[in-house]
C-alpha positions, 0 to 999 in steps of 0.5 A: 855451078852444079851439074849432074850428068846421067846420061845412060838410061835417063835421057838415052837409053843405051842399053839395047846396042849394049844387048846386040853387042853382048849378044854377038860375044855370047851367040845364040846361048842367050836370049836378048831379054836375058842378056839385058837383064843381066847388062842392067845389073852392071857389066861386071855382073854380066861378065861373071854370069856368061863367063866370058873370057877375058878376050870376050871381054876386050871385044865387047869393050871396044866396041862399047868405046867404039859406040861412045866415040861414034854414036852413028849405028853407020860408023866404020867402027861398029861395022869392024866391030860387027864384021870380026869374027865373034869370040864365042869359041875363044 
């Protein structure tokens, strides 16, 4: 049996939580329309372009993984990613 998996932009696209995410790491330096274009390229891109550091990274990643785990935008994970202080100044 073969299977393709392709989830991400196919049948969902996740990518707008992924840009309100970022976009809380970044503040107000960056547009959301920037910031997505650059998330499109790939993460890694996107890291490089906004210079985050690597606590930034870390945020955004867990909150990322926190998503995955908990698809509802109501979870009390996203809320505690939501609810920390942004690392902008980190």
């Amino acid at each position: 049996m073969n299977i393709l998996w392709d989830f991400d932009g196919t049948l969902f696209d996740t990518y707008p939580v992924y840009t309100k995410l970022m976009k809380q790491v970044l503040g107000p330096a960056f547009s959301e329309d920037e910031i997505y274009r650059q998330l499109k390229i790939s993460f890694e891109h996107a890291f490089a372009v906004f210079d985050l550091t690597r606590q930034q990274m870390g945020f955004f990643l867990h909150c990322i993984g926190a998503r995955r785990r908990y698809p509802s935008v109501r979870s009390p994970v996203l809320k505690k990613c939501s609810a920390q202080p942004t690392p902008t100044s980190l």
